[in-house]
Backbone as XML, in Angstrom:
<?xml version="1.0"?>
<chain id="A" units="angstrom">
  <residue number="1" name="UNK">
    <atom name="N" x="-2.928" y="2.161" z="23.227"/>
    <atom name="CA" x="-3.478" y="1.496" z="22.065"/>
    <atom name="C" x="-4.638" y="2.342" z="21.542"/>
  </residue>
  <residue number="2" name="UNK">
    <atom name="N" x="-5.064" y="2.213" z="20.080"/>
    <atom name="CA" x="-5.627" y="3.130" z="19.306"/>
    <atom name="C" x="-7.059" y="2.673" z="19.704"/>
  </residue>
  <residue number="3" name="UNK">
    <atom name="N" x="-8.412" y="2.739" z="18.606"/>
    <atom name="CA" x="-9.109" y="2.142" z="18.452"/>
    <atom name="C" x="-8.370" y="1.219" z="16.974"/>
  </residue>
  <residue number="4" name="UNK">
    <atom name="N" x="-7.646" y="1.647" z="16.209"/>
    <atom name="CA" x="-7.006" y="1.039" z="14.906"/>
    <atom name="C" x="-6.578" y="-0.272" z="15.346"/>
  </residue>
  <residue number="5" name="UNK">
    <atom name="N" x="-5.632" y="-0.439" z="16.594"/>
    <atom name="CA" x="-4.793" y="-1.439" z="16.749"/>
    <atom name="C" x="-5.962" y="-2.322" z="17.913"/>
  </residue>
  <residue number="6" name="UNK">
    <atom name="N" x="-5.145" y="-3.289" z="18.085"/>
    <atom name="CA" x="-5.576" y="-4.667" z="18.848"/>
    <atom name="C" x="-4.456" y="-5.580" z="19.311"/>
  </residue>
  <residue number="7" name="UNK">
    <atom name="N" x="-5.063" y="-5.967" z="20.352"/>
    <atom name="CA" x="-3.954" y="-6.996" z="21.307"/>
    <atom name="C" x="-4.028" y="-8.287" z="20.589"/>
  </residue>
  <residue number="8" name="UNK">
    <atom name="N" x="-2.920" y="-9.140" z="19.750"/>
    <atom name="CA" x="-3.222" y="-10.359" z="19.491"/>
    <atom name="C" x="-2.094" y="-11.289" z="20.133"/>
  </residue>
  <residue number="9" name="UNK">
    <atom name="N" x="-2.625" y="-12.711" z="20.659"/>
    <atom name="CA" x="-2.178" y="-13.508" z="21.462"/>
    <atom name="C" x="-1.613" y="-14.577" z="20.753"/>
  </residue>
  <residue number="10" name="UNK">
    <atom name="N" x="-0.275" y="-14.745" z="20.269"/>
    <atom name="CA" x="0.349" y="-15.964" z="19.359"/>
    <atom name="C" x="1.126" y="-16.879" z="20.497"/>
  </residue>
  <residue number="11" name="UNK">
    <atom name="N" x="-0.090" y="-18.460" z="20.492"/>
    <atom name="CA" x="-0.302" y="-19.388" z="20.640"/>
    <atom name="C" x="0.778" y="-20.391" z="20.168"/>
  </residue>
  <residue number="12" name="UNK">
    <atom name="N" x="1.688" y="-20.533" z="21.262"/>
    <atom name="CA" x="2.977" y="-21.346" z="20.855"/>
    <atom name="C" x="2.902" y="-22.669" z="20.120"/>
  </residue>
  <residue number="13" name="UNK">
    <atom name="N" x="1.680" y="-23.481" z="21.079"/>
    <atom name="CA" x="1.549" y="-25.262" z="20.985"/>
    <atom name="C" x="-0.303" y="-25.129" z="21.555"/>
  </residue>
  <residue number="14" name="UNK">
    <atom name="N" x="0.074" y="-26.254" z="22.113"/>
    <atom name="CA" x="-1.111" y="-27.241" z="22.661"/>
    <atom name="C" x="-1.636" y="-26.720" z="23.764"/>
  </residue>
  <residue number="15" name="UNK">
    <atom name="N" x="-0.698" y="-25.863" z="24.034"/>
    <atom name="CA" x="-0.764" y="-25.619" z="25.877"/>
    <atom name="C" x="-2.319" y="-24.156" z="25.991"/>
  </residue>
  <residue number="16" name="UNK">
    <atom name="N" x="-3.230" y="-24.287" z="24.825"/>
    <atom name="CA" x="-4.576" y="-23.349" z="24.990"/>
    <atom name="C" x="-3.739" y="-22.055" z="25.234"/>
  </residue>
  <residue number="17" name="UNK">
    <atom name="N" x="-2.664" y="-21.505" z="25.358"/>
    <atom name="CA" x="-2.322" y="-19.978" z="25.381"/>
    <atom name="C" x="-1.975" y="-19.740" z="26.709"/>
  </residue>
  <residue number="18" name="UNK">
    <atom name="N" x="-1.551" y="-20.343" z="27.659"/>
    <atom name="CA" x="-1.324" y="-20.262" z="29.485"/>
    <atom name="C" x="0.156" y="-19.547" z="28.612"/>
  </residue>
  <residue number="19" name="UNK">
    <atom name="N" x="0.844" y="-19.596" z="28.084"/>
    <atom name="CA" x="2.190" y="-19.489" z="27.374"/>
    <atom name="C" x="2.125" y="-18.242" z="26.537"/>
  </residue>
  <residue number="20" name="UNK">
    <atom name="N" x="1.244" y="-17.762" z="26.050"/>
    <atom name="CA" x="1.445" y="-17.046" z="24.812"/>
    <atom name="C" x="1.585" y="-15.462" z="24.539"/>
  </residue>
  <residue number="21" name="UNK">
    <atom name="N" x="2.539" y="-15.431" z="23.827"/>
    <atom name="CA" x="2.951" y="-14.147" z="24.025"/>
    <atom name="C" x="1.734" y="-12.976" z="23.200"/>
  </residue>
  <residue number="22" name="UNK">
    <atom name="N" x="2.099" y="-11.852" z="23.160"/>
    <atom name="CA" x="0.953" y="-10.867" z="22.670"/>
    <atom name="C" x="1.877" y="-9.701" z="21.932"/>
  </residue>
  <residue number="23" name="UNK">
    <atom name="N" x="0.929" y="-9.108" z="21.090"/>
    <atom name="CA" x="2.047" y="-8.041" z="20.120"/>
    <atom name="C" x="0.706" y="-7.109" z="19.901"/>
  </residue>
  <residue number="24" name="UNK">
    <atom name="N" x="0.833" y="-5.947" z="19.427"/>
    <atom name="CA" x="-0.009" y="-5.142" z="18.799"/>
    <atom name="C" x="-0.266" y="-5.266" z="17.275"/>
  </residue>
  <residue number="25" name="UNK">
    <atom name="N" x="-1.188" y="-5.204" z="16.513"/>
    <atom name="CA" x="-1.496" y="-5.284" z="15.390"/>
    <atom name="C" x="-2.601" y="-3.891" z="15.069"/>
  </residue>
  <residue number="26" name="UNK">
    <atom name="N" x="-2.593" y="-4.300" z="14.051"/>
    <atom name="CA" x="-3.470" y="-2.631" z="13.505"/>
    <atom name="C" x="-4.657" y="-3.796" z="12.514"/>
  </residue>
  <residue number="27" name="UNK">
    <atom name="N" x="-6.021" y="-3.002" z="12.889"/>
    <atom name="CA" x="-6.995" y="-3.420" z="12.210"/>
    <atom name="C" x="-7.039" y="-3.351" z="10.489"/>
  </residue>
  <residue number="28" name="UNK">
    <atom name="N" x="-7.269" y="-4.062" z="9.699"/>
    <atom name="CA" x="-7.308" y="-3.781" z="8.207"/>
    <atom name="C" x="-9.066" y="-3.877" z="8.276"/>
  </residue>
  <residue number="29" name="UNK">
    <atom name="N" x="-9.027" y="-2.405" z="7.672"/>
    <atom name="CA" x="-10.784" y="-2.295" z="7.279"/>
    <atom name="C" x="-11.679" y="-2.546" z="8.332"/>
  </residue>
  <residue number="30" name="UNK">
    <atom name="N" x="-11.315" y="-2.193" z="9.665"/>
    <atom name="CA" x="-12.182" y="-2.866" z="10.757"/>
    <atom name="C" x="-11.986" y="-4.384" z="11.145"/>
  </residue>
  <residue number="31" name="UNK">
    <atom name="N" x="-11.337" y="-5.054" z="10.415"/>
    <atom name="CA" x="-11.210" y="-6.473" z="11.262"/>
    <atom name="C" x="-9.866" y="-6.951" z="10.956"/>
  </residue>
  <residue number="32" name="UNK">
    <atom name="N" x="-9.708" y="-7.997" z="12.204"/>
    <atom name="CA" x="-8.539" y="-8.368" z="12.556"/>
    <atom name="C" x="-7.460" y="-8.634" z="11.225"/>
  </residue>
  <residue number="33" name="UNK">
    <atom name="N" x="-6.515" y="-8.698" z="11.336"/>
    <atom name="CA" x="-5.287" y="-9.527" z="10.290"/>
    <atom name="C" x="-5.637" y="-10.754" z="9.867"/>
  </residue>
  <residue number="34" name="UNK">
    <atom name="N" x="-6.144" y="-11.615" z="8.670"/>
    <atom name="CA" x="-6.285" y="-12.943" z="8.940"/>
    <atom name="C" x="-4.625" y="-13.952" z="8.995"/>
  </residue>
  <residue number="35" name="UNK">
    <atom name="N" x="-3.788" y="-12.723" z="8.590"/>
    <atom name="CA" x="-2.321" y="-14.021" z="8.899"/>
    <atom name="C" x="-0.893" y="-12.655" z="9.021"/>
  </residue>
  <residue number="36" name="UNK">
    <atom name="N" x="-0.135" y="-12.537" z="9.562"/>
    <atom name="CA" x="1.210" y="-11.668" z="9.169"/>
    <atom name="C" x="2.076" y="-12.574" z="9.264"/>
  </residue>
  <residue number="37" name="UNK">
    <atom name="N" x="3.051" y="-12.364" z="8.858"/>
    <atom name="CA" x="4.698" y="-12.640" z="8.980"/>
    <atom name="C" x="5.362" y="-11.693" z="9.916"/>
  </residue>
  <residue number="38" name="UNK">
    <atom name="N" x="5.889" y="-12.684" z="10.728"/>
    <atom name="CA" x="6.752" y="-11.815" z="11.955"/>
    <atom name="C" x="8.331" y="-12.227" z="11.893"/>
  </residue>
  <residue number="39" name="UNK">
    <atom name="N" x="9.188" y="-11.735" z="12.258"/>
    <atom name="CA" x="10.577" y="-12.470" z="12.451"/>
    <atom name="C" x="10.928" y="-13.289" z="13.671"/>
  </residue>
  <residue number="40" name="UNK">
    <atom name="N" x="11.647" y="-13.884" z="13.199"/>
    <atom name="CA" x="11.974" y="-15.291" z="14.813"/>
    <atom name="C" x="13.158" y="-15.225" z="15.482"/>
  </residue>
  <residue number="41" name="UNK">
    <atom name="N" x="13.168" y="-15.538" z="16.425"/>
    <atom name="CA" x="14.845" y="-15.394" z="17.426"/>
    <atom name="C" x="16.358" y="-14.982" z="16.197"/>
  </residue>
  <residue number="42" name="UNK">
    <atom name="N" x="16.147" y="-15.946" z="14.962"/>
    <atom name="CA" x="17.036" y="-16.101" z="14.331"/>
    <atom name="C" x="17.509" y="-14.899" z="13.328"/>
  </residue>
  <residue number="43" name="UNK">
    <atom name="N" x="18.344" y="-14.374" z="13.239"/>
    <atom name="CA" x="18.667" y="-13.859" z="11.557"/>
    <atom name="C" x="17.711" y="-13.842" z="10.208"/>
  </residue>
  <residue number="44" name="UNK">
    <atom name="N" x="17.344" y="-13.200" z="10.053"/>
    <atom name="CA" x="16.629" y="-14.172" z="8.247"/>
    <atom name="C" x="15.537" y="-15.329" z="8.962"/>
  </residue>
  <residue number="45" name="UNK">
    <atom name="N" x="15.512" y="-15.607" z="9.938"/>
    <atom name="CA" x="14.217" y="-16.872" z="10.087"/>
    <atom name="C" x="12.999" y="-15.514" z="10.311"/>
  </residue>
  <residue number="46" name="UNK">
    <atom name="N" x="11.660" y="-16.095" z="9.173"/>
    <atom name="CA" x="10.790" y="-15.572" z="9.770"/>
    <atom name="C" x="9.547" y="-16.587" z="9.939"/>
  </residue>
  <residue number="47" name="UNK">
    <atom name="N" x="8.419" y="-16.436" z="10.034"/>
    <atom name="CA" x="7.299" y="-17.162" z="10.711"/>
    <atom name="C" x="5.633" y="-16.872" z="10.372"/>
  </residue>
  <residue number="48" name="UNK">
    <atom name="N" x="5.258" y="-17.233" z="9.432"/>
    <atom name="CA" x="3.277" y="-16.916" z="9.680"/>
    <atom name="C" x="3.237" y="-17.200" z="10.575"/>
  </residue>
  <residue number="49" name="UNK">
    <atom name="N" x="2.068" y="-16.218" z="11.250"/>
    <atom name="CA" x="0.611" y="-16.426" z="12.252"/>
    <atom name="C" x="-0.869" y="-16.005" z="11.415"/>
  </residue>
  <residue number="50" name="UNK">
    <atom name="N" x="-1.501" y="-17.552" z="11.781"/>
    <atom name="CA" x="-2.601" y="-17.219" z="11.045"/>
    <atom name="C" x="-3.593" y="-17.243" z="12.519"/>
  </residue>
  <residue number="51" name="UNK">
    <atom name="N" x="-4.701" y="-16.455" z="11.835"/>
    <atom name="CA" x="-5.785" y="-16.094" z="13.092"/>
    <atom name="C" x="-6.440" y="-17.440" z="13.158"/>
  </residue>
  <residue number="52" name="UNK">
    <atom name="N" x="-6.895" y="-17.828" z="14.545"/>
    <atom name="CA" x="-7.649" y="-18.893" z="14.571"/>
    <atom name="C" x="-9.454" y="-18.537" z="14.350"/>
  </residue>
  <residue number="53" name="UNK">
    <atom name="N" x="-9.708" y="-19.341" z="13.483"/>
    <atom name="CA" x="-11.205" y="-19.157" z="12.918"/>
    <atom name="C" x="-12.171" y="-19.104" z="13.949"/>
  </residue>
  <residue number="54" name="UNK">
    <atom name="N" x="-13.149" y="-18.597" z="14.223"/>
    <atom name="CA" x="-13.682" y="-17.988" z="15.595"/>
    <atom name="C" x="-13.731" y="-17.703" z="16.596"/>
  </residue>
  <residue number="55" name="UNK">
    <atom name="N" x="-12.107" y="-17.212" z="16.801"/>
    <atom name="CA" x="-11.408" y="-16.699" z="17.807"/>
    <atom name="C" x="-12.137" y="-15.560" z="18.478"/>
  </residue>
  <residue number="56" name="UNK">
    <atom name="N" x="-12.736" y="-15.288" z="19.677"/>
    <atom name="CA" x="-13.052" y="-14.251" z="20.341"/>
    <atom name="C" x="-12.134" y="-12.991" z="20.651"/>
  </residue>
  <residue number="57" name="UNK">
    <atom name="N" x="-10.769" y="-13.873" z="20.868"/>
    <atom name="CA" x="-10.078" y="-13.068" z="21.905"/>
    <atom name="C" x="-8.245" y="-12.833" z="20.579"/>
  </residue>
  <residue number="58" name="UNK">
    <atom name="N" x="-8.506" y="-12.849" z="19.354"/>
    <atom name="CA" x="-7.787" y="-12.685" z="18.480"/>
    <atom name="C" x="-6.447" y="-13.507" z="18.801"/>
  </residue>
  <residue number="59" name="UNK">
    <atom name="N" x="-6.859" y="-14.908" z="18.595"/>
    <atom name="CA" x="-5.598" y="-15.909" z="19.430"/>
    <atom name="C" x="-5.170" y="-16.207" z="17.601"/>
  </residue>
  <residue number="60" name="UNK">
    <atom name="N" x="-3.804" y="-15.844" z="17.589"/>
    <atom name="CA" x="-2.920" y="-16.681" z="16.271"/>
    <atom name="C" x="-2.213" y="-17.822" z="16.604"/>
  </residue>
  <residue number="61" name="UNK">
    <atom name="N" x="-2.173" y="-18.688" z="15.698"/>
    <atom name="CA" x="-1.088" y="-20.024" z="16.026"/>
    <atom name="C" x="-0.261" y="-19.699" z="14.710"/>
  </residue>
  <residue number="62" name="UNK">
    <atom name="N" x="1.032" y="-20.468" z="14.752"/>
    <atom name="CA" x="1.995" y="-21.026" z="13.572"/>
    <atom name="C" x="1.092" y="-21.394" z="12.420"/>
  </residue>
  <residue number="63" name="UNK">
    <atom name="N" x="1.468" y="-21.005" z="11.381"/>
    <atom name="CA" x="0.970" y="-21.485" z="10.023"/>
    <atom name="C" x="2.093" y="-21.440" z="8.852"/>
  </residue>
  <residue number="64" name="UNK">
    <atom name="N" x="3.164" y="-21.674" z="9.248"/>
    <atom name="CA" x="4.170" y="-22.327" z="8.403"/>
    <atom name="C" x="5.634" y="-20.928" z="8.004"/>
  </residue>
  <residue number="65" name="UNK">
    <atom name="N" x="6.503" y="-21.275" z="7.377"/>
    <atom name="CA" x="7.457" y="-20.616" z="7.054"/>
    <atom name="C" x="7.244" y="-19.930" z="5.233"/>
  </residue>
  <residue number="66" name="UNK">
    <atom name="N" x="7.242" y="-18.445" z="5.422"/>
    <atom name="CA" x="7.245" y="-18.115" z="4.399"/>
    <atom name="C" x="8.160" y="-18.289" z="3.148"/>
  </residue>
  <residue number="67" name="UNK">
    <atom name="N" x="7.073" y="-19.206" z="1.840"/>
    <atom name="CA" x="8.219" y="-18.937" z="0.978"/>
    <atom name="C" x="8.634" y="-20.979" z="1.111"/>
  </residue>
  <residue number="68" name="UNK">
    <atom name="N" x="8.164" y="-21.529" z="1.970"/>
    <atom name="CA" x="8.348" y="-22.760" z="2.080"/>
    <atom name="C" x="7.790" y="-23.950" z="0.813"/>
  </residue>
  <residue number="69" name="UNK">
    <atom name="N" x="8.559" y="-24.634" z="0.689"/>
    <atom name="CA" x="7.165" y="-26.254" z="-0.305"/>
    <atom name="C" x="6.955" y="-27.016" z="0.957"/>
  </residue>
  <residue number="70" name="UNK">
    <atom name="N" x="6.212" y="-26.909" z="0.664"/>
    <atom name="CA" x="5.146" y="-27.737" z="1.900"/>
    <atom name="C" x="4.440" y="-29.038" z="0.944"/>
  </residue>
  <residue number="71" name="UNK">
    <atom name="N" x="5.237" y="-28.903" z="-0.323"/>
    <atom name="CA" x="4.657" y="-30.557" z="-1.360"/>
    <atom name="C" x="5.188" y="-31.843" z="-0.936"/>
  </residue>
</chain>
């Protein structure tokens, strides 16, 4: 790993991260990603992760399906 990139920890549920898997990300401008789109088990399914707001340890949770109405 670079100094560019960073370990981030996407936070399945409830379970505080005992579960959660980790990916590499690359810093924008010195700080973390505040959200990407990743792809999911499925074909065509993909997935936001948004950063959790004063996260120490760069933990993302679910923040919805891109492209969704959420009205």
């Amino acid at each position: 790993m670079t100094d560019s990139m960073y370990t981030a920890r996407l936070v399945q549920g409830e379970d505080d991260g005992e579960n959660a898997e980790t990916v590499e990300l690359e810093f924008i401008e010195g700080m973390p990603q505040k959200s990407f789109v990743r792809a999911m088990g499925e074909p065509g399914v993909e997935q936001v992760w948004e950063l959790v707001s004063g996260s120490d340890d760069f933990e993302y949770r679910r923040a919805g399906v891109p492209g969704a109405d959420y009205s």
